[in-house]
C-alpha positions as CSV (number, residue, x, y, z in Angstrom):
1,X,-16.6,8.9,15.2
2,X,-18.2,5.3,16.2
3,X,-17.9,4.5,19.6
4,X,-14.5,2.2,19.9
5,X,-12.8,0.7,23.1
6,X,-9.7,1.5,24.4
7,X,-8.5,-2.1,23.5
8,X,-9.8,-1.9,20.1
9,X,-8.2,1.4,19.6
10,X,-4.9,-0.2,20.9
11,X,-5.0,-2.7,18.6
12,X,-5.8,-0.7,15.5
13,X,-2.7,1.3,16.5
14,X,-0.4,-1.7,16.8
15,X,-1.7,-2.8,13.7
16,X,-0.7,0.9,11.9
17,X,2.4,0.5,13.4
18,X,3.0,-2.9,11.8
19,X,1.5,-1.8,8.5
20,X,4.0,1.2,8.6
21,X,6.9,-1.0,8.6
22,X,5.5,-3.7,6.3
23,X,4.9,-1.2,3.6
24,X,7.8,0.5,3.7
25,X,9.8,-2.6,3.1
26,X,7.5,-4.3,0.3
27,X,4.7,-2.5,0.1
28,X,0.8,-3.6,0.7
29,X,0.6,-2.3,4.6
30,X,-3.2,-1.8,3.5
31,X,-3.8,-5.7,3.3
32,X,-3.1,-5.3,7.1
33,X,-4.4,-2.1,7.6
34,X,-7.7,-2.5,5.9
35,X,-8.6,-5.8,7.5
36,X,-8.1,-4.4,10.7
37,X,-10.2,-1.6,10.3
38,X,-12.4,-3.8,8.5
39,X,-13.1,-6.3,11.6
40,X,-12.5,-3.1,14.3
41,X,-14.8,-0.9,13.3
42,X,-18.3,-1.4,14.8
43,X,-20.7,-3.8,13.2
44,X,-22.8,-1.7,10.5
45,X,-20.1,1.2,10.0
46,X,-20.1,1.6,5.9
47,X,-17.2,0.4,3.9
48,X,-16.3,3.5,2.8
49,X,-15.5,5.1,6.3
50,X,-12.8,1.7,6.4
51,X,-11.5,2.8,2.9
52,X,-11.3,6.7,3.8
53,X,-9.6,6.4,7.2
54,X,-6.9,3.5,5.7
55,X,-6.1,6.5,3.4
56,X,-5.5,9.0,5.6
57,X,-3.3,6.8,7.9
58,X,-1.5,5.0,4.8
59,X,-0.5,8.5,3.8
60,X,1.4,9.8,6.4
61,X,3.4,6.7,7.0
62,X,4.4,6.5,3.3
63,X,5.6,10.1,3.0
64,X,7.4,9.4,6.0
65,X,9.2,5.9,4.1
66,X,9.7,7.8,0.9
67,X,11.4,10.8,2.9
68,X,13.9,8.4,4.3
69,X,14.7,6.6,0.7
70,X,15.3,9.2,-0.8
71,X,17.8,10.6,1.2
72,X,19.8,7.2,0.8
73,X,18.3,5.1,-2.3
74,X,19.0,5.5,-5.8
75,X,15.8,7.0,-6.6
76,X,14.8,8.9,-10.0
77,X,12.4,11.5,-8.2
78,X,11.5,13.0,-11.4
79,X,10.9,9.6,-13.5
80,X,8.8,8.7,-9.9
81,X,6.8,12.2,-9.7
82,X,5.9,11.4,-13.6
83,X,4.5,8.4,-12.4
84,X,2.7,9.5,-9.3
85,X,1.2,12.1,-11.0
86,X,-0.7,9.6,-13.3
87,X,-1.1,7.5,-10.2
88,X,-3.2,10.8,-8.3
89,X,-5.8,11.1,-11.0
90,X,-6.4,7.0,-11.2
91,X,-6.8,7.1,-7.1
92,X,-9.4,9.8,-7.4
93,X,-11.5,7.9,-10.3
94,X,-11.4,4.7,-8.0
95,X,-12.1,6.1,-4.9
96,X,-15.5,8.5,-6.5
97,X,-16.5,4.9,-8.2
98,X,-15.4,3.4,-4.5
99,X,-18.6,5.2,-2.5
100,X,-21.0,2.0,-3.2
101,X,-18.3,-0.8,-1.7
102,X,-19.5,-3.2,0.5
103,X,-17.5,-5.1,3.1
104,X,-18.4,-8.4,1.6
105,X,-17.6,-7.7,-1.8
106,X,-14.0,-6.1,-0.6
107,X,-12.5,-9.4,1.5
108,X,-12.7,-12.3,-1.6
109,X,-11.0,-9.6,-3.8
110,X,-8.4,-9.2,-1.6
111,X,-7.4,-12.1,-0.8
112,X,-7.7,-13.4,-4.6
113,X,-5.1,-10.9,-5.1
114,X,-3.0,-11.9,-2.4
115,X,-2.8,-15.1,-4.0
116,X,-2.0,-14.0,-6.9
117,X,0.8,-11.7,-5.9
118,X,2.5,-14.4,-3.8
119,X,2.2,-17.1,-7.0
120,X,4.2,-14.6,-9.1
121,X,6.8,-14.0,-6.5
122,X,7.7,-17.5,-6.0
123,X,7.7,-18.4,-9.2
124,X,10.0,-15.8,-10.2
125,X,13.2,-16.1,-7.6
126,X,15.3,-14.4,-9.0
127,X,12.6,-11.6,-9.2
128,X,14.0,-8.0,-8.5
129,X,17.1,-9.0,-6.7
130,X,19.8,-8.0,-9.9
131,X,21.2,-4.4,-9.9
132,X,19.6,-2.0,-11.6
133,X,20.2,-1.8,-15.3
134,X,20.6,1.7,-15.8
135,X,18.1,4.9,-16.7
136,X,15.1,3.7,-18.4
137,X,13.9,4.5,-21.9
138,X,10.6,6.6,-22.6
139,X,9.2,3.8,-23.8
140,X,9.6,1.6,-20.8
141,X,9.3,4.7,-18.4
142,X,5.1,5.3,-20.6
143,X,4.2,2.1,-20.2
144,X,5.2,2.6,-16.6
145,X,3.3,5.7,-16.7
146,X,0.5,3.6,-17.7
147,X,0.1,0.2,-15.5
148,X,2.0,1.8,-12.0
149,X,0.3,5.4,-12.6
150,X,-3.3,5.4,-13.9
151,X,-4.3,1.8,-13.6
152,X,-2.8,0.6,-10.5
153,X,-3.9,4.5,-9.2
154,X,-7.4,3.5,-9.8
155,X,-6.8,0.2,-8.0
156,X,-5.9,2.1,-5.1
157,X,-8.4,4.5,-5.0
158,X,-10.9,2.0,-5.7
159,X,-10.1,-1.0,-3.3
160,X,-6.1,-0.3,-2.3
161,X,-4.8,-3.0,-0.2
162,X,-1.7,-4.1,-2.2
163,X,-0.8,-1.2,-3.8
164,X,2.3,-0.7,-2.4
165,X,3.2,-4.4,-3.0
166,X,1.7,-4.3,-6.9
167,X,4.0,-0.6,-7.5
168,X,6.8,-2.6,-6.0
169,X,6.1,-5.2,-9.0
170,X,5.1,-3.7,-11.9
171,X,8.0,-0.8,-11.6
172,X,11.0,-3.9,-11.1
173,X,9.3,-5.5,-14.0
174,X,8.8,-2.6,-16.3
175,X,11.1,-0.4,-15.1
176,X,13.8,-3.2,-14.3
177,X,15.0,-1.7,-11.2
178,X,15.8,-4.0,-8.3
179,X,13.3,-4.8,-5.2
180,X,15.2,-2.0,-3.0
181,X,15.0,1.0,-5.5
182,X,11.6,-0.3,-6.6
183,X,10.6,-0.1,-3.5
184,X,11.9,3.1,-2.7
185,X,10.2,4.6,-5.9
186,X,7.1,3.1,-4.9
187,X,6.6,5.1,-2.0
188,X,6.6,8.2,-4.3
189,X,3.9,7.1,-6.6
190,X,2.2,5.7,-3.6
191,X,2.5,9.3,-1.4
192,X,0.6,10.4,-4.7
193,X,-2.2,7.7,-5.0
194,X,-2.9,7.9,-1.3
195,X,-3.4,11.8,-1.8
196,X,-5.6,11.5,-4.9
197,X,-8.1,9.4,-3.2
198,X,-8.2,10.6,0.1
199,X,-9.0,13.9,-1.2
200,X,-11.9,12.3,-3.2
201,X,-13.0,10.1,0.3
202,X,-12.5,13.6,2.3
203,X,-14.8,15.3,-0.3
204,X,-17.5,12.4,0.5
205,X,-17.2,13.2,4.3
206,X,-16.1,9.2,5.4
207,X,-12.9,9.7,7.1
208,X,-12.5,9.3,10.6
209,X,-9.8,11.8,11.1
210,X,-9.9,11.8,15.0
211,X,-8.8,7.8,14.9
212,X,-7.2,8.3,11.9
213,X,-4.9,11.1,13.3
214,X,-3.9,9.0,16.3
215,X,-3.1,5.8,14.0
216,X,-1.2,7.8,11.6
217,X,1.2,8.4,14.4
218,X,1.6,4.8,14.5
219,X,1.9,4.4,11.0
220,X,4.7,7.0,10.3
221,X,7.0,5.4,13.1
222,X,6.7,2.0,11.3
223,X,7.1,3.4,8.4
224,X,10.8,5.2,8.8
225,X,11.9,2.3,10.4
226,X,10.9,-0.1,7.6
227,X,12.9,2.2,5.2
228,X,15.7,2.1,7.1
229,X,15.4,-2.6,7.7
230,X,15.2,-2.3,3.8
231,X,18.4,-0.1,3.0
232,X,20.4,-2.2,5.4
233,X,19.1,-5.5,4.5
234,X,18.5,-5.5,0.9
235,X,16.1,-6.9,-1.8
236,X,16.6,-10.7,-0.6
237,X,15.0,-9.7,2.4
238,X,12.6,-7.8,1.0
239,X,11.2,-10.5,-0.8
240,X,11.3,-12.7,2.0
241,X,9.1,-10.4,3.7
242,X,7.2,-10.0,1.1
243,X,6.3,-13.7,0.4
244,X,5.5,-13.8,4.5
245,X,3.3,-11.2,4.4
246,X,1.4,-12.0,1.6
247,X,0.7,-15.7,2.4
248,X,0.4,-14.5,6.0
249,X,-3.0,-12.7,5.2
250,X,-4.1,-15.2,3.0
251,X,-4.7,-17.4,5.9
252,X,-6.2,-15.1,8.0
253,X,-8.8,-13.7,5.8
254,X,-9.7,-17.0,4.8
255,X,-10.1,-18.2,8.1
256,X,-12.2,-15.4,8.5
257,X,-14.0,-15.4,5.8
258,X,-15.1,-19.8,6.0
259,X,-14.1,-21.2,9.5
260,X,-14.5,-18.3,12.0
């Protein structure tokens, strides 16, 4: 493992912690994650090791949200496990095509996707906050299968900040669930993506498991207790948080990116 402070390794705990929780809610704890690990890691330590050990922290925290839906949200496990199935083997493409990723080339795509996640959102208010309509049809739960499994899968394997946030999406839009259930299906898929490609970053050897074991513990607390804000508060405040944390990033990585 690089050598890291003490106060750096706080940090990158506090920000697991808040990642835990923010995913949970709304998905995308990874655009928090990822930048942190991104910026705390020491100068010259390869991309990949960033991607790797945000998987292996990211996992344990959404297992830990999609334990505690489930127990409480309306959830169609097997409709979600159909899904996160598709979602395994796209995560394991994008993270083998991931190995050559540079730092530079990973901070404009993020936030270009921040941008556009947050434009959707707001101009869609009434976005994912009606009931549920009812089971899907095959037709709608394929092309599920399709855009939330295999190609957002690869996404996540590939880059993966956002994909909690983007599952959240595309399964209220295709699936027409509301922000609450979607979200609660999302960490399903999401346990699955995370799995696919950190088995694929394991295989390369870049995961820092020793800071990535201590994080994780981080991670998991924020991430039961986000499932828990989003059950009592319900999917207008998920979208409020949503829209915060999304526009939130923005600013920081571009400040980053230009000013700083």
């Amino acid at each position: 493992m690089p050598d890291i402070s003490l106060a750096v390794v706080v940090v990158l705990c506090l920000a697991a912690l808040a990642a835990g929780w923010i995913d949970a809610v709304v998905g995308g704890g990874g655009l928090l994650l990822l930048p942190a690990l991104l910026l705390g890691l020491p100068g010259g330590t390869p991309a990949p090791h960033a991607l790797g050990t945000n998987k292996a922290v990211a996992i344990v925290g959404t297992a830990g949200a999609a334990v505690t839906y489930a127990r409480k949200a309306p959830v169609d496990v097997r409709t979600a496990v159909r899904i996160g199935l598709a979602a395994l083997a796209g995560s394991m493409a994008g993270a083998f095509f991931a190995a050559g990723m540079s730092t530079d080339v990973l901070k404009p795509v993020i936030m270009v996707v921040l941008v556009g996640v947050g434009t959707f959102v707001i101009l869609r208010p009434a976005f994912g906050t009606a009931p549920a309509t009812g089971p899907a049809s095959p037709r709608r739960i394929l092309a599920a299968i399709g855009l939330a499994g295999l190609g957002i899968g690869f996404y996540d394997g590939f880059i993966g900040p956002g994909t909690g946030t983007f599952l959240v999406l595309a399964l209220t839009a295709v699936l027409h669930l509301d922000l609450v259930t979607a979200s609660a299906t999302a960490k399903i898929v999401n346990c699955c993506t995370n799995a696919g490609a950190l088995a694929m970053f394991a295989w390369q050897g870049v995961v820092l498991w020793k800071l990535a074991a201590l994080m994780a513990l981080f991670n998991l607390a924020g991430g039961m207790l986000g499932a828990r804000t989003a059950l009592k508060k319900g999917s207008g405040f998920v979208r409020v948080v949503l829209l915060t944390t999304v526009f939130g990033l923005v600013v920081k990585m571009a400040y980053e990116q230009w000013v700083a």
